[in-house]
C-alpha positions as CSV (number, residue, x, y, z in Angstrom):
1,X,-10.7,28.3,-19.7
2,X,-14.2,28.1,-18.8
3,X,-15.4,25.1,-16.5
4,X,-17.4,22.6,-18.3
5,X,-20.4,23.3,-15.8
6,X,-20.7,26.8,-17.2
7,X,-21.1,25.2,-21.1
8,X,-24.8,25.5,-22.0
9,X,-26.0,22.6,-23.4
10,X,-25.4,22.6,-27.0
11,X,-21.7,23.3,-26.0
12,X,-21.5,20.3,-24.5
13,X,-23.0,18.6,-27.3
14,X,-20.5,19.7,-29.3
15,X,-17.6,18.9,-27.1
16,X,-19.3,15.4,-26.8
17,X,-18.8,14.8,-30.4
18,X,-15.3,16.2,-30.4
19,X,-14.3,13.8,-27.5
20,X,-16.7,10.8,-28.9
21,X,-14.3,11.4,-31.9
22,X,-11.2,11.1,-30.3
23,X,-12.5,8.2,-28.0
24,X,-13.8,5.9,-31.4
25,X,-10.0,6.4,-32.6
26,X,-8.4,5.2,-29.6
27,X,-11.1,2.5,-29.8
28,X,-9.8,1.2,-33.7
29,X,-6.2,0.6,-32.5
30,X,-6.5,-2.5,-30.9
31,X,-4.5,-1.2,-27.6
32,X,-4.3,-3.3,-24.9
33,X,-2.3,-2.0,-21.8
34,X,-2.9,-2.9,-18.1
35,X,-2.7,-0.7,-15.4
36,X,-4.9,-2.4,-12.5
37,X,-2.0,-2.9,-9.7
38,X,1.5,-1.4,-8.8
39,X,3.5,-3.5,-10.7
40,X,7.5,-3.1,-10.8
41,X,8.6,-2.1,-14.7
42,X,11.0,-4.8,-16.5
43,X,13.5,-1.8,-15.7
44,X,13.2,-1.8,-12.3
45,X,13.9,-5.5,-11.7
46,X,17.0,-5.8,-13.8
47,X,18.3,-3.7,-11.0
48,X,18.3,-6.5,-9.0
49,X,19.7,-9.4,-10.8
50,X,22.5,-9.7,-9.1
51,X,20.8,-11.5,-6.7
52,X,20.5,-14.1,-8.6
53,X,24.5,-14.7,-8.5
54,X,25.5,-12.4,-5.1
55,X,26.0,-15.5,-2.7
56,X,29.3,-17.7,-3.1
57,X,29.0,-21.7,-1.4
58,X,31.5,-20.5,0.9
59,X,28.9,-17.3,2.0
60,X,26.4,-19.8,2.8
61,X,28.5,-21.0,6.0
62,X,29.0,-17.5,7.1
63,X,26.2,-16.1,8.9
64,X,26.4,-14.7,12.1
65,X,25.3,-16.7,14.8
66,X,26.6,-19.8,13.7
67,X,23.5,-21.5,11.8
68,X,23.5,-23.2,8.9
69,X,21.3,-21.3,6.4
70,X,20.9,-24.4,4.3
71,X,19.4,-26.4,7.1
72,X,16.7,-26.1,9.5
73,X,17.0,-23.9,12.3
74,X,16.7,-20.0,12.8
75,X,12.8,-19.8,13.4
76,X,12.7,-15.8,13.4
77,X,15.4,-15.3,10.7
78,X,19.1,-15.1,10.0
79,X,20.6,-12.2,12.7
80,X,21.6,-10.6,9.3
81,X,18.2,-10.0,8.2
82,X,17.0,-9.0,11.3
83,X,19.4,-6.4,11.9
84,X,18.6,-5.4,8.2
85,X,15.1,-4.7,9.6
86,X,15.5,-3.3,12.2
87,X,17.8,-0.8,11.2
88,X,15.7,0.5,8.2
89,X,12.7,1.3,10.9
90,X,14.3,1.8,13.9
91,X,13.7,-1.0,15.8
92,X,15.5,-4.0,18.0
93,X,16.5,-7.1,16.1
94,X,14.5,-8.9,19.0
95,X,11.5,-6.9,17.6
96,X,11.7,-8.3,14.3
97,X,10.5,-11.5,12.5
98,X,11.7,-12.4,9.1
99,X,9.5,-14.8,7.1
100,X,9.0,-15.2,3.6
101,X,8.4,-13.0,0.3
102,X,5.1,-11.7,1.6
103,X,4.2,-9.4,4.0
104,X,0.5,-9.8,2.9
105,X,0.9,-13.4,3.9
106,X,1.9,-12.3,7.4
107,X,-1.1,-9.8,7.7
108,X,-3.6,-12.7,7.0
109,X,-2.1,-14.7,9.5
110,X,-1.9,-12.1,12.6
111,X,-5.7,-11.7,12.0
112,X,-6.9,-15.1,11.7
113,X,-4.7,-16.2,14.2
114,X,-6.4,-13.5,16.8
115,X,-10.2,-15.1,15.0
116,X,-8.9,-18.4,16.5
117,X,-6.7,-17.2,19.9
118,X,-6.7,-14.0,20.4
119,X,-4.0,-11.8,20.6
120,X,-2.8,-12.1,24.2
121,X,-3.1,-14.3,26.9
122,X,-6.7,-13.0,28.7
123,X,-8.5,-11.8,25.5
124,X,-10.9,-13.7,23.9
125,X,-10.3,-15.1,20.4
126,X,-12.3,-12.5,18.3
127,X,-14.4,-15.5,16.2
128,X,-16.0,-16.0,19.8
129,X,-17.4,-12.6,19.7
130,X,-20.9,-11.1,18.6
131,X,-19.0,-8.7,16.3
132,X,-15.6,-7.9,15.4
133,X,-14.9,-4.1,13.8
134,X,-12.1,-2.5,12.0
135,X,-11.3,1.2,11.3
136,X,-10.0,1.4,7.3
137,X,-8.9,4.4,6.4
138,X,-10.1,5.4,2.7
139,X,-9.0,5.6,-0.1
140,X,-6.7,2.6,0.8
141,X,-5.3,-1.1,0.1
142,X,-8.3,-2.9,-1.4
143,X,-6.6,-6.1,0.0
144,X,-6.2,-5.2,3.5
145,X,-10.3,-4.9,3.0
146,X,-10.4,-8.3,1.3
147,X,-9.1,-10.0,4.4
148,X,-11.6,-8.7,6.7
149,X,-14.6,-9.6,4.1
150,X,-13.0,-13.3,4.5
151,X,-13.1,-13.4,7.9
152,X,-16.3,-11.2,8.4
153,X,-14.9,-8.4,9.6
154,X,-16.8,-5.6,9.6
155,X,-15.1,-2.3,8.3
156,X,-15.3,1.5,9.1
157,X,-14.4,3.7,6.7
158,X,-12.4,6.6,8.0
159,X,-12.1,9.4,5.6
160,X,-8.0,10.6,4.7
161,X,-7.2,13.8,5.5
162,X,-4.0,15.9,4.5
163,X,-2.5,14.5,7.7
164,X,-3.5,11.2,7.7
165,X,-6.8,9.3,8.8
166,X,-9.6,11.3,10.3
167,X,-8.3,11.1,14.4
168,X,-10.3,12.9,15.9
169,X,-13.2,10.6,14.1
170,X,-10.9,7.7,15.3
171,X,-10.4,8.6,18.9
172,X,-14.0,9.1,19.0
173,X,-15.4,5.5,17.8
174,X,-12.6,3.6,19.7
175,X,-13.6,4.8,22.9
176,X,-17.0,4.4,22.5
177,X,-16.9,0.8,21.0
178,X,-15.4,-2.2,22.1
179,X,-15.8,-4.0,19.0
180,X,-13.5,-1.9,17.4
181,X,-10.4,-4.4,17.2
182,X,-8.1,-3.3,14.4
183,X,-7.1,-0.4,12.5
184,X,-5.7,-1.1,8.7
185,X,-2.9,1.7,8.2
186,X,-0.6,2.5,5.1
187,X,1.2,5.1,7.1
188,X,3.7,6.3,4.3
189,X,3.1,7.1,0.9
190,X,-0.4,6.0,1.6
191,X,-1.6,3.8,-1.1
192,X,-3.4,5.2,-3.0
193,X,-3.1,8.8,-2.1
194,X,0.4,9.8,-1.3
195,X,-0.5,11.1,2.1
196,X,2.4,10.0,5.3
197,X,1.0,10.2,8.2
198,X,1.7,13.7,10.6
199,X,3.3,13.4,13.8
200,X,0.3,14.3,15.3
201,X,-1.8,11.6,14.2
202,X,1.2,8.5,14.8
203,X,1.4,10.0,18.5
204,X,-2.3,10.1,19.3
205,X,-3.0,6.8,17.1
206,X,-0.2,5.3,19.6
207,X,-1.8,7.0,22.8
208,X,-5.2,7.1,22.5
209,X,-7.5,5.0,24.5
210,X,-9.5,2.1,23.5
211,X,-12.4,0.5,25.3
212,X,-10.9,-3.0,23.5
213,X,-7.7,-4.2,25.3
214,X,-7.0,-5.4,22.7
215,X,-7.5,-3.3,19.8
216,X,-4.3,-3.7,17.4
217,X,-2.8,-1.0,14.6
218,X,-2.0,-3.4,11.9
219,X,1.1,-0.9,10.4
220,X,1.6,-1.3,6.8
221,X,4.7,-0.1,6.0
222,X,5.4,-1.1,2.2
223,X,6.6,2.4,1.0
224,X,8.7,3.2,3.8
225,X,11.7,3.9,1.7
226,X,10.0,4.4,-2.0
227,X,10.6,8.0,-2.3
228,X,10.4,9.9,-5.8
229,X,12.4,13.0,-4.7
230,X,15.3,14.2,-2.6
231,X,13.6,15.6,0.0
232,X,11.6,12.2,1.3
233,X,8.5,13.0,3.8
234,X,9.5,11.7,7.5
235,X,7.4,9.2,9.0
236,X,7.2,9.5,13.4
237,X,8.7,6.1,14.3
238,X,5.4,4.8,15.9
239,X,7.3,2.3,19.0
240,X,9.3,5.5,20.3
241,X,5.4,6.7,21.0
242,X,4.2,3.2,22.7
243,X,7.5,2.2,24.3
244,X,6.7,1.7,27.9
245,X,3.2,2.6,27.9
246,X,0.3,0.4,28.5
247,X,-0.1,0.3,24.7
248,X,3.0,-1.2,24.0
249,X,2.2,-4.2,22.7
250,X,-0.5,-2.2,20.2
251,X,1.6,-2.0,17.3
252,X,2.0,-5.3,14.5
253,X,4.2,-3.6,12.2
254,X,4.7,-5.3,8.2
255,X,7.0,-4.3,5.6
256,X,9.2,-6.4,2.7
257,X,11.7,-5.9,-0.2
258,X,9.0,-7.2,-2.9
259,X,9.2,-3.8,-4.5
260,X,13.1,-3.4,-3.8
261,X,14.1,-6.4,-5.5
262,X,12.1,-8.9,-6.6
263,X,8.4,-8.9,-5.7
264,X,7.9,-12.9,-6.0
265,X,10.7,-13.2,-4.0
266,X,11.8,-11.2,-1.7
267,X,11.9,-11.1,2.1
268,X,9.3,-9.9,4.6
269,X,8.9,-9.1,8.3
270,X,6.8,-8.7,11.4
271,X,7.6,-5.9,13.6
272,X,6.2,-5.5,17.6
273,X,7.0,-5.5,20.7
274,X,9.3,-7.8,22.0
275,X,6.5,-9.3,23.8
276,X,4.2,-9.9,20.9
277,X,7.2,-11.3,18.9
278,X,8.0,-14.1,21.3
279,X,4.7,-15.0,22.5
280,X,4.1,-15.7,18.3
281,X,7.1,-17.5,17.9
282,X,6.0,-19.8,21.3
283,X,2.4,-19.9,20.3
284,X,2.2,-20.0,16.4
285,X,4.9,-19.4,14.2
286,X,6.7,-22.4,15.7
287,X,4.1,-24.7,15.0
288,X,3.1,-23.4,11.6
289,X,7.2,-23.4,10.1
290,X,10.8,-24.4,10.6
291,X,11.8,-20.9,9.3
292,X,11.3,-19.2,6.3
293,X,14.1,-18.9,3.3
294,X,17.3,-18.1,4.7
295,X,19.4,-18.5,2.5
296,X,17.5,-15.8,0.3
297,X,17.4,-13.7,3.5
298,X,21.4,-14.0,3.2
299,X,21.3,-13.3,-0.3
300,X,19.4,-10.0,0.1
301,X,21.6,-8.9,2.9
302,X,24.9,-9.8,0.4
303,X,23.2,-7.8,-2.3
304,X,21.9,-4.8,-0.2
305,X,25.7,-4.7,0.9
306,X,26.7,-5.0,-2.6
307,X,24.6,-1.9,-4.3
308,X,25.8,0.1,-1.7
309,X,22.7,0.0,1.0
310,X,18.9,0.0,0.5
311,X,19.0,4.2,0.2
312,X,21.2,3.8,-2.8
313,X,19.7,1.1,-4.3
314,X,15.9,3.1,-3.9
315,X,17.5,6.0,-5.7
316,X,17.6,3.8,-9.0
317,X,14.4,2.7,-8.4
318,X,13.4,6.6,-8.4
319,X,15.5,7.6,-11.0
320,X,12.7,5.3,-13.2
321,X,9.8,6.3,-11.4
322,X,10.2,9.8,-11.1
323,X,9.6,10.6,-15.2
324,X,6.5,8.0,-14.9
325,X,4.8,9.8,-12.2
326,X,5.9,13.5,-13.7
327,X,3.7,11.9,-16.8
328,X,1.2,11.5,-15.3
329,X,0.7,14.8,-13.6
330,X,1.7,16.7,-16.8
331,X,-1.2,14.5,-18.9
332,X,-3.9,15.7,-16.2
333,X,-3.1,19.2,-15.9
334,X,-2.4,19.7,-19.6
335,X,-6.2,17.5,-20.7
336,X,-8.0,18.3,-16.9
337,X,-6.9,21.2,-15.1
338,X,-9.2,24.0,-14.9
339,X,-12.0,22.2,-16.0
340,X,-13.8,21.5,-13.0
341,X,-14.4,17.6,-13.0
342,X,-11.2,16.3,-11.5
343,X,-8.6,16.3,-8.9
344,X,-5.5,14.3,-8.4
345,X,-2.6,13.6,-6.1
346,X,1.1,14.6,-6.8
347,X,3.0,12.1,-4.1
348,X,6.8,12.3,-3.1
349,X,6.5,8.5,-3.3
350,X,5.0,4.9,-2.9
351,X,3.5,3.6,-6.4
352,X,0.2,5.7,-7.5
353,X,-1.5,8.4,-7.9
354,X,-5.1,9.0,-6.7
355,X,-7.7,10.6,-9.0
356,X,-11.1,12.2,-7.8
357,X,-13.1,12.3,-11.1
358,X,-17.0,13.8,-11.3
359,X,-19.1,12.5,-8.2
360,X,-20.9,9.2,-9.7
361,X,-18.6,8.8,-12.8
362,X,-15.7,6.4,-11.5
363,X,-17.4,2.9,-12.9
364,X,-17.9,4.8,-16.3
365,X,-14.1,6.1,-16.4
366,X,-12.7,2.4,-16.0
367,X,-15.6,0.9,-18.1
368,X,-14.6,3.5,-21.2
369,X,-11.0,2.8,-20.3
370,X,-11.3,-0.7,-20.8
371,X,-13.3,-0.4,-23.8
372,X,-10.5,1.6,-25.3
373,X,-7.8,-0.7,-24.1
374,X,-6.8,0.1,-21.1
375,X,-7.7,-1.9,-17.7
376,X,-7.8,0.2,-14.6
377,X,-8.3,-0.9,-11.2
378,X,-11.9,-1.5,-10.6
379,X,-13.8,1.6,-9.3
380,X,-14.7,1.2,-6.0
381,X,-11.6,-1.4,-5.2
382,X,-9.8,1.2,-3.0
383,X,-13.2,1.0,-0.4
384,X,-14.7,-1.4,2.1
385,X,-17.1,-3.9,0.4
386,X,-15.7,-2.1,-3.2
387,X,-18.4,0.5,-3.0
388,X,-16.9,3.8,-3.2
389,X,-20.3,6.2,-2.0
390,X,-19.3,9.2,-4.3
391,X,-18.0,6.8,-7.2
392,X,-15.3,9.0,-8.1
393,X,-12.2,7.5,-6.8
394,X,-9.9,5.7,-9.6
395,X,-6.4,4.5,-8.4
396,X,-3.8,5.0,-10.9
397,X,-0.7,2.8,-11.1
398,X,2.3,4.1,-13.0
399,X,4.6,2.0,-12.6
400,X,4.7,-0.6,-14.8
401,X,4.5,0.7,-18.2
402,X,7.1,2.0,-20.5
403,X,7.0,5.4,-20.9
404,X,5.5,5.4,-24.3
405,X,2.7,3.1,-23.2
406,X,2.4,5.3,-20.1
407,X,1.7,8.2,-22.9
408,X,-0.6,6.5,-24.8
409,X,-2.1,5.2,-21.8
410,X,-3.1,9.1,-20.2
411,X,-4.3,10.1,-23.7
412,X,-6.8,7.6,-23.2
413,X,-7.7,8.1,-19.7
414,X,-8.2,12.0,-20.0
415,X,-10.3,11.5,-22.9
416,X,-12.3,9.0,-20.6
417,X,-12.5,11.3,-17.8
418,X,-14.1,14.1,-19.8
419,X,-16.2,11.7,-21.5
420,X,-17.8,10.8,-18.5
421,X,-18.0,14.3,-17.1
422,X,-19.8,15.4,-20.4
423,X,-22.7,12.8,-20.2
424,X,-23.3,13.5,-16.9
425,X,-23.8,16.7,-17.4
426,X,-25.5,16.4,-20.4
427,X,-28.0,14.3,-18.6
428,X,-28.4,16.8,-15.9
């Protein structure tokens, strides 16, 4: 098949009308399907009702070291849901700080408490500064970007490679610049391209030097065990790399259950060094709670034990996923491939997929999306400030629609993407 660069013009006039066609039909049936964020299906959380019923009365007076899980007490979590932790990314328990069903939660908090204190004893608290920097690797988490506009943050983009975030780029700007503070990373199953990090790139992230003391990796782990096949990518365990260097304390890992079990209530945790755990427990977290949920942390542990261990429980979760996200890879090559106007990810897990469309047609993909009846996430949101330069970037979120709506829904959004490719062109 010929490109559609290589139509003359009264080609593409007549594909125009062929796809105008198709995109006025979608248009009469009155579809409405929402795709904007990664979303659990229905399906996926009725594999964790049994949460709902898992603890007994007498299981909520058995917990490890003794405390009471009904009661006040246990600042950094029941032992059981540490160890839970720790164990999925191989890590102390005294490295690990359960709190409540959001690991976002915790992110905001680690960087407004360094605007206010710092993040060590000796550095100054970063709102006292003529300019605070972070590096944000793109695509990425339009959320993590959200809570540096609040706080004024001012963010790099660093491009995504095959093997993570641009290093040498990295290595580069964070010796040179003192301002640099932070670093957002999604290190596995990168939202939203797919990408885990390479060895190469967690060991020199871990090693590198910085001209700020204290310049923090703020390690996003949500898709550390979302895999969609059985041969999973293998993410460098990034405190082997700092343990007993001078960057030791660089690391503030996050990760949760909310898309395990239940995302409005699950269980999340703070990962570091053992001296950045209890220095926050001394100097913040026990002034700001008396602990977090524990009996729900106890009720995830029962229920992990139950289903037979997070792995097995993940595999369930896959066993949905895996037809959604073949869908979606079948719909593009089968409507785009060959064509010249679009590229897209194929991930071996996390939640989405990440589509390149034309160079300055993104907006007008989602606009003629929602037009049609189907809301995508906003162009742009996966970029600092929500301004994508190329505008061609469009996130794509699987997960949450049955698989017929799923069908319906890529009918619509390859008939958008050409759409868009055709007027450009056309207008050349």
């Amino acid at each position: 098949m010929d490109t559609l660069h290589t139509m003359n013009k009264t080609g593409l006039q007549e594909h125009y009308h062929m796809l105008k066609g198709q995109f006025d039909h979608f248009c009469a049936q009155n579809i409405s399907l929402n795709m904007a964020r990664g979303k659990p299906s229905p399906a996926q959380l009725d594999l964790s009702m049994d949460l709902l019923n898992v603890l007994t009365p007498k299981d909520c007076l058995q917990v490890e070291n003794g405390i009471d899980p009904r009661n006040y007490g246990g600042l950094d979590g029941i032992p059981e849901a540490k160890g839970l932790f720790a164990k999925m990314f191989g890590v102390r328990s005294s490295q690990v700080f359960v709190g409540g069903n959001s690991s976002l939660t915790l992110m905001h908090d680690r960087v407004a408490r360094a605007m206010t204190h710092g993040v060590e004893d000796g550095c100054l608290p970063w709102s006292k500064l003529p300019k605070v920097k972070f590096l944000c690797p793109v695509p990425s988490y339009d959320r993590h970007f959200e809570i540096c506009a609040l706080f004024g943050i001012e963010m790099i983009p660093i491009a995504m490679t095959e093997e993570g975030p641009d290093i040498d780029e990295i290595e580069q700007l964070v010796r040179e610049d003192d301002a640099i503070k932070g670093m957002w990373c999604v290190p596995k199953y990168s939202n939203p391209t797919g990408i885990t990090y390479s060895d190469e790139v967690v060991r020199r992230l871990a090693r590198m030097q910085t001209k700020a003391r204290d310049f923090r990796l703020f390690w996003d782990n949500a898709y550390a065990v979302h895999h969609l096949t059985n041969t999973p990518d293998e993410l460098r365990n990034i405190f082997e790399d700092v343990a007993g260097t001078e960057n030791e304390n660089r690391v503030y890992m996050f990760a949760s259950t909310s898309k395990m079990t239940f995302p409005g209530a699950g269980i999340s945790a703070f990962i570091s060094s053992e001296a950045n755990i209890t220095a926050a427990k001394k100097r913040f977290f026990s002034v700001q709670t008396i602990g977090a949920d524990k009996i729900n942390q106890l009720r995830h542990v029962r229920f992990f034990e139950k289903v037979g261990g997070i792995p097995a429980l993940m595999k369930k979760h896959a066993e949905i996923l895996k037809p959604k996200f073949a869908e979606v890879d079948r719909a593009f090559t089968a409507s785009l491939a060959g064509k010249g106007i679009a590229t897209w990810t194929k991930p071996k897990g996390g939640y989405f997929v990440s589509l390149n469309v034309l160079d300055g047609c993104a907006k007008r993909v989602v606009a003629l999306a929602k037009q049609a009846g189907v809301t995508l996430t906003t162009a742009g949101a996966t970029f600092p400030y929500g301004v994508d330069p190329r505008d061609r970037n469009i996130r794509i979120a699987p997960t949450y629609p049955s698989m017929s709506e799923l069908e319906q829904a890529m009918k619509i959004i390859c008939v958008c993407v050409e759409l868009a490719a055709v007027e450009k062109l056309l207008a050349v």
